[in-house]
N, C-alpha and C positions, 0 to 999 in steps of 0.2 A: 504493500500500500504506500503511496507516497500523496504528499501534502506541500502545498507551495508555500513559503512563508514571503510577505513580500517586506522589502526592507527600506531603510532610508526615507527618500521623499515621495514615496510610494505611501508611507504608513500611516501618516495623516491624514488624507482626504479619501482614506479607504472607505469605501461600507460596503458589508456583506449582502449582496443581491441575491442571490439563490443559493440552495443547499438543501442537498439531501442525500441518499447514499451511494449515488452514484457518481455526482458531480460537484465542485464546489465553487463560484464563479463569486470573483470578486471585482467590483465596477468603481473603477479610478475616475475619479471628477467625471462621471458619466460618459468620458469620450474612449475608455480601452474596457474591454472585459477578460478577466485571466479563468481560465478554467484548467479545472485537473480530471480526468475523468478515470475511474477504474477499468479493469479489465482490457484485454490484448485489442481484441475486435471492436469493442466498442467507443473509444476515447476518437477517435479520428471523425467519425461518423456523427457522436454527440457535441463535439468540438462545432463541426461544418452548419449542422442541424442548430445550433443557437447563434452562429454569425448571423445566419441566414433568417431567422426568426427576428433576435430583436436589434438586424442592421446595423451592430457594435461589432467590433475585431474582436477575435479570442484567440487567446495565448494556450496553445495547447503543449499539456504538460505529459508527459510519459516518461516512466520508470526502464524503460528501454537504452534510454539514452540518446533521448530524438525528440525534440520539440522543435515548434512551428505556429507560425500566425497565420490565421486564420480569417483569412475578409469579409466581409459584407456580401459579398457574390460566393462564399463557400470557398472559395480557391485561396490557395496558401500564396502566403504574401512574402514570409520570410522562413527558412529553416534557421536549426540553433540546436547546436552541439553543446554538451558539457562540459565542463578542461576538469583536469587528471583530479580535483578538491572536488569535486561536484558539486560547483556552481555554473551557472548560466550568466552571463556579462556580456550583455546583448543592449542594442540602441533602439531603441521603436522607431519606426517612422517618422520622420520628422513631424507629420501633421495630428501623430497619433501619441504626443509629451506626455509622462516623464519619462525618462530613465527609470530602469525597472532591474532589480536584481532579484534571485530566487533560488532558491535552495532546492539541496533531495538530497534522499535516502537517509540512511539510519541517524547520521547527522542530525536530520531537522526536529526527529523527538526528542532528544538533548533538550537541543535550544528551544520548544516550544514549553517541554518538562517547566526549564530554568524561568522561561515568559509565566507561566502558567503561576508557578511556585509565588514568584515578587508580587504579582498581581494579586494574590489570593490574599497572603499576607499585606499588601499595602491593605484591600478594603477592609481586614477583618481586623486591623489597626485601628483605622480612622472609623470604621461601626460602633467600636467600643470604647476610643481614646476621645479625650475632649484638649483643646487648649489650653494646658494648665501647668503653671511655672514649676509649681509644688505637688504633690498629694498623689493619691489614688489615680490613675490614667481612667480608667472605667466610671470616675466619679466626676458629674456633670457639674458641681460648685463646691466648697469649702462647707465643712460642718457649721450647724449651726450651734452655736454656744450659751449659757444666758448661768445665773445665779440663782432667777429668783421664780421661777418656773418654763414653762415651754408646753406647746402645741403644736400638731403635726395633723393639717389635714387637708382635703382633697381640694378646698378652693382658698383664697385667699380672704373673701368676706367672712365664713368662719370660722377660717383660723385667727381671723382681727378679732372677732367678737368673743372669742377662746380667752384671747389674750387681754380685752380689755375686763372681763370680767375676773380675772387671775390680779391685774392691775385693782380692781377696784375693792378688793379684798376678798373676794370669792375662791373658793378649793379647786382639787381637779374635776371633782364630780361637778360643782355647777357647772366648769366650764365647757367639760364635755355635753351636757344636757343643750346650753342656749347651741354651741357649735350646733349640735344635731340639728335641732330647730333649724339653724339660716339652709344648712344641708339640704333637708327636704324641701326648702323653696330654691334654692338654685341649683340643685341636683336629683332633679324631679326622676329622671331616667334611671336612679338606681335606690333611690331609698326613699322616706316619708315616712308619714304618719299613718298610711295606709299598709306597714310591713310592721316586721318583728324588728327584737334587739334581743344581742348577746354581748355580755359584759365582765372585765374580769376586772378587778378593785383590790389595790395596795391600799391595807388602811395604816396611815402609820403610825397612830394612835394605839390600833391593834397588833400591828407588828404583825400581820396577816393577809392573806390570799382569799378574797371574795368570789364566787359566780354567780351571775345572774343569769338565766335564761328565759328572757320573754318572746316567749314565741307562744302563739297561741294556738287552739287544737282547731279540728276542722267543727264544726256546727254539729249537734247532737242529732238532729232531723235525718240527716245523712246516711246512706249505709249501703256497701255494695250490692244487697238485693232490690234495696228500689235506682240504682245507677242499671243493674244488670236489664230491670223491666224496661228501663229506656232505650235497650239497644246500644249502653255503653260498656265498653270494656277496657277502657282506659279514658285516664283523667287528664282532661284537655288542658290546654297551655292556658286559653283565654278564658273568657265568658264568666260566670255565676259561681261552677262548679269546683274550680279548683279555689275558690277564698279562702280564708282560715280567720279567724279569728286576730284581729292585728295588734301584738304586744306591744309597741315602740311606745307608745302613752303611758303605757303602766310600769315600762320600763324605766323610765325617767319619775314617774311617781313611785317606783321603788327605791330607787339610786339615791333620790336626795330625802326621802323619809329616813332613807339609814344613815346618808354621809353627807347632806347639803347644809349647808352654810347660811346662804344668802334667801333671799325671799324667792320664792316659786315664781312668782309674777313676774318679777324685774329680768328672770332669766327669758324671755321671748322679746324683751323690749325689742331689739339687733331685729330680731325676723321678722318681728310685724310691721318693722319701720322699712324692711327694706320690699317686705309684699305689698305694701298700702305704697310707697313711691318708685320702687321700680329701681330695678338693678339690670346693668349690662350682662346682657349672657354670654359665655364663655363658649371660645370656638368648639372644644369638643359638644359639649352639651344642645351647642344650636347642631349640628350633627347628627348626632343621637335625638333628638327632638323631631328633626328632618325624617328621620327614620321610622318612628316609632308611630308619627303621624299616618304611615303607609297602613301600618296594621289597626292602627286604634281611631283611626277621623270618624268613622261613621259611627263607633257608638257615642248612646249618650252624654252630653256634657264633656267632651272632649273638646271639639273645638268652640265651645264658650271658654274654656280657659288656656288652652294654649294654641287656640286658632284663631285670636279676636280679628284679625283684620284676615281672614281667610287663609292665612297660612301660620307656621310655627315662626315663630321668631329667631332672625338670624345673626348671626356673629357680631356681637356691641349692639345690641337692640337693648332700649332700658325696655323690660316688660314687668305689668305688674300682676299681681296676684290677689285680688283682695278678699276675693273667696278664704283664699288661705291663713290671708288676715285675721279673721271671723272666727276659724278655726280658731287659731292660736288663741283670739282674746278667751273664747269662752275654755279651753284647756288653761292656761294659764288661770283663769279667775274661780276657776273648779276644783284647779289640783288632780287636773284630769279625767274628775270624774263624769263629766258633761260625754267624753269620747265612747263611757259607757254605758250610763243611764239617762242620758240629756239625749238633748235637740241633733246633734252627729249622730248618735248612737240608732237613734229613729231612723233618722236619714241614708243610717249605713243597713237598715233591717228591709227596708221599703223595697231601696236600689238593687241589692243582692235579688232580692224574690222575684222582683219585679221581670227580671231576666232568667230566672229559673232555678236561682237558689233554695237551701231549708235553713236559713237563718231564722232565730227567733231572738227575743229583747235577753231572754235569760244567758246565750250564747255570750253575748257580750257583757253583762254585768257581773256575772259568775265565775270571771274570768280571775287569776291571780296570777302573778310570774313565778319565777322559782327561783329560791334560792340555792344554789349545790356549792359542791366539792370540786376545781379545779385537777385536774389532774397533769403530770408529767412526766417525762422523762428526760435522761440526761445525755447530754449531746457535746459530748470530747469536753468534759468539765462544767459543761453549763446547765442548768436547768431550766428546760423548755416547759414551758406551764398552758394547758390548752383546754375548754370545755369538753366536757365526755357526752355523747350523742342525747337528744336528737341532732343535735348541729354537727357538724363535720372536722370539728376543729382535729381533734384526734389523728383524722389523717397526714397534716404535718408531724407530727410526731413520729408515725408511720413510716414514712418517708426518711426522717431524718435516720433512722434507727438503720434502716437499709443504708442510708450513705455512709455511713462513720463505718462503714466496713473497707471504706476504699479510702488511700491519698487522692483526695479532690484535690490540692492545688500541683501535683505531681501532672493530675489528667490537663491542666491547662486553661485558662477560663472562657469560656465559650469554643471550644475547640469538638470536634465533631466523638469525639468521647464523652468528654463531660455533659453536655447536649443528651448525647444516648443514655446514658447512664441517668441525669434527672428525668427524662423523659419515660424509661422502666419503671424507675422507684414510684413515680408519682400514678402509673399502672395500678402493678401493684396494690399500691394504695386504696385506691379508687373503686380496684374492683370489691373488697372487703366492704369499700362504703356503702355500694350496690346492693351488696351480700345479706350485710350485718347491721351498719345504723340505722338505729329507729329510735321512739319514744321509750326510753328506760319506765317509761310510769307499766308500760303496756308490753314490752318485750324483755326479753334479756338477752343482753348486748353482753361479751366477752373483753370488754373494754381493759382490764388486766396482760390479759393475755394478749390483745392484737397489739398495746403498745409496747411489750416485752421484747427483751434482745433475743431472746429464749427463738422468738416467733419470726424476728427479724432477718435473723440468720437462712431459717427454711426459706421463706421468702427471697433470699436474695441467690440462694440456688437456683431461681427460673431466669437471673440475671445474666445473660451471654455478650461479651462486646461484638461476636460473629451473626446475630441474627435477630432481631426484635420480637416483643409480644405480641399477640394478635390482642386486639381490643378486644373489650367485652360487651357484647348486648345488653344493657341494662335497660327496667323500666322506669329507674328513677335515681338515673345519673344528673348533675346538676348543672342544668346550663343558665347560670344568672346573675345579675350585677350587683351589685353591692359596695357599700363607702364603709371606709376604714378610717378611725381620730384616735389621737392620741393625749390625754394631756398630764402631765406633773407640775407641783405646786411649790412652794419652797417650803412647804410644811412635810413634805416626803409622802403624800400621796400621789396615788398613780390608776391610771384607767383605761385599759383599752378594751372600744368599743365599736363592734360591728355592726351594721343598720342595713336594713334591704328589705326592697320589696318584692323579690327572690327573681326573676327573669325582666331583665330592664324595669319596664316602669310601672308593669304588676299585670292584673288579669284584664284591665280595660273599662272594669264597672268602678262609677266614681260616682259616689253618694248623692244625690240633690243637695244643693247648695251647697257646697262643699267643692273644698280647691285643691283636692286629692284625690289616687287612684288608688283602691286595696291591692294586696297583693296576691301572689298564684301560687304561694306555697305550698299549695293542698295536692298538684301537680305530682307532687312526689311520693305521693300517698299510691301503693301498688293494692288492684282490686282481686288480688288472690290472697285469699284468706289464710293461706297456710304461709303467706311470706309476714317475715318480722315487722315489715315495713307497711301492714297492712290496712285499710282504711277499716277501722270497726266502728 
């Protein structure tokens, strides 16, 4: 097989015009074409067959040790011998410029090896490196540093409002609570008041590890034999049926009944001021808006609120919310409880049924979060601390227990091993989640044992660097969005807390009056009675 490499002032104004497995023709400023073509018989004939077509010269190439140009009328314009290096050091026709040099045989895979190798390595540099005097290559700014607390989270309007409430004497819990808050109004497409919350809490007063799990259960009315009468056998993404019950309210009236500081009220001041006067949206989120508008415009009350002017609002558009406004005053001046026995709460019983849900008033006011036991394992000295199911956090831990059997920075970072390698572990993982996560109220989970080294070990036996895993089928693997905050206080408390309305921006039904979507958590609920994970 031979391959032409073109060189010199050939290699810039090159582009690749055809290719495929027989021929390779590359078109110089449009006015010369070079072709290589395989096989004994055929290269002369395909050479002639493409002057002749597209009215361009071609440089026909052979392994023989005999090339020749090729004109426009099919007939050979010039012959051209190789000298004893095997190169080709030939002049084009004067009307047919530049100068053209060209390589062959075993030679040319070297030097494409060596082209191939720099290249690969220059983009897999500049992918991962940033322009930085000092620090970490792969790390896009300088840490951030501070004394007297800190916030970490996905926009900048509430990580300010994190931070002025840290400022105004407020702990990590309130700050985390108002963040969430500005969250759900300018990051409508992954969280809200319409999803759950999962939380983990450094108290430092206790000198102890908190969990809170507000996620809430599916509707009691429910139940795979009146799904099965409807002709369903799986629980849809959108619509009535996959809701749940939404803990994010009760999460945050759990959070600061145990650890808040500051007045309930004063914590939504930030959100309601920025739904009541309107905040610039941010290019991803007007994207995902764009998006989300595809699947959710025709139901109701969608585009009353994020379609006032017939479409979603786009990158720096101040848009407001005031629906969500409304929300917030009466949670705020209820301490919540309006989300469950109030005017929402109605509004979320109506909306659900009215589309084909079995919610009732009891569903939601009988609601309560949960307090648990954080679990961990330890990862090359460190202790990783993660909720134990229904939520999924377990599976990093999973993961990690599988890696610490390998030198990771030995594999390289982002190098097509370490790549393989988190890409297996996080299988693995995934598929146990599949398997095994469910409601500890209603199943028994192995949560001991899946995060054990004991377990990690078998597990990483299915690990090969010669071949990959096959995926697994699941019915309720999890595909959905979700915001991550972070905040610590200089009192040495700490919080980190997850919020979602589980698949972007939930199941598409949003309450009358009301400036939120619920979520579709219930999706994940599998309708075979014999699986852990089952809808009862």
């Amino acid at each position: 097989n031979f391959l032409p490499l073109i060189c010199y002032e050939a290699i810039f104004p090159s582009k690749i015009k055809y290719l495929n497995h027989y021929d390779v023709i590359i078109n110089i400023t449009n006015d010369y074409w070079f072709g290589n073509t395989f096989g004994p018989h055929q290269h002369h004939s395909l050479a002639k067959q493409r002057a002749i077509e597209t009215g361009i010269p071609v440089l026909r190439v052979s392994n023989s040790g005999i090339s020749s140009i090729i004109g426009p009328n099919g007939k050979e314009l010039k012959k051209l011998d190789y000298d004893k290096k095997g190169f080709i050091d030939f002049q084009v026709p004067e009307k047919f410029e530049p100068t053209l040099y060209l390589m062959y045989g075993e030679k040319i895979y070297y030097y494409i090896s060596i082209i191939l190798i720099l290249l690969i390595i220059f983009i897999t540099f500049n992918s991962n490196a940033y322009d930085r005097i000092t620090g970490l290559e792969f790390a896009s700014r300088s840490e951030v540093l501070s004394t007297n607390g800190m916030a970490a989270t996905s926009h900048p309007l509430a990580t300010q409002t994190a931070l002025s409430i840290l400022q105004n004497g407020g702990n990590a819990i309130d700050a985390a609570i108002a963040a969430n808050a500005v969250l759900g109004l300018v990051e409508p497409t992954g969280c809200g008041i319409g999803g759950d919350l999962f939380a983990i809490v450094w108290s430092a007063e206790d000198k102890k590890l908190y969990g809170l799990n507000s996620s809430g259960p599916a509707p009691k009315n429910i139940s795979i034999e009146k799904l099965r009468q409807e002709g369903i056998d799986k629980i849809p993404p959108y619509g009535a049926l996959p809701v749940t019950v939404p803990g994010a309210v009760a999460g945050w009236n759990a959070l600061h009944s145990k650890f808040g500081s500051l007045d309930f009220e004063l914590l939504f001041d930030d959100a309601i001021r920025y739904a009541e006067n309107g905040f610039p949206v941010s290019e991803l989120i007007a994207y995902y808006l764009d998006r989300s508008s595809e699947v959710f415009k025709d139901y109701p009350n969608f585009r009353t609120i994020w379609m006032p002017n017939g479409k979603t609002p786009s990158k720096g558009e101040v848009f407001k919310n005031k629906l969500l406004a409304n929300d917030y005053r009466l949670i705020a001046s209820s301490y919540g409880k309006d989300f469950y026995q109030g005017t929402i709460a109605k509004n979320i019983v109506e909306s659900v049924n009215s589309q084909g849900g079995y919610f009732t008033l009891s569903d939601l006011s009988e609601y309560k979060p949960e307090w648990i036991n954080p679990v961990s394992s330890n990862y090359r000295g460190y202790d990783v601390w993660e909720l134990p199911p229904n939520g999924q956090g377990i599976a990093a831990l999973q993961i990690l227990n599988v890696l610490e059997n390998y030198d990771i920075k030995k594999l390289g970072f982002n190098s097509a091993e370490y790549i393989h390698l988190f890409t297996e572990a996080k299988k693995l993982a995934f598929e146990d989640r599949a398997k095994y996560y469910a409601d500890m109220s209603f199943a028994k989970v192995p949560v001991d044992y899946l995060i054990s080294k004991e377990y990690a070990k078998k597990r990483n036996n299915l690990i090969s660097f010669d071949r990959i895993l096959k995926s697994i089928d699941s019915n309720n693997l999890e595909d959905g969005d979700t915001i991550y905050l972070t905040v610590a206080d200089k009192f040495g408390n700490m919080v980190s807390l997850i919020q979602s309305n589980y698949r972007g921006m939930g199941s598409g039904v949003i309450p009358n009056d009301s400036g939120f979507m619920l979520q579709d958590r219930g999706e994940m609920f599998n309708l075979d009675p014999t699986h852990r994970n089952s809808l009862v």
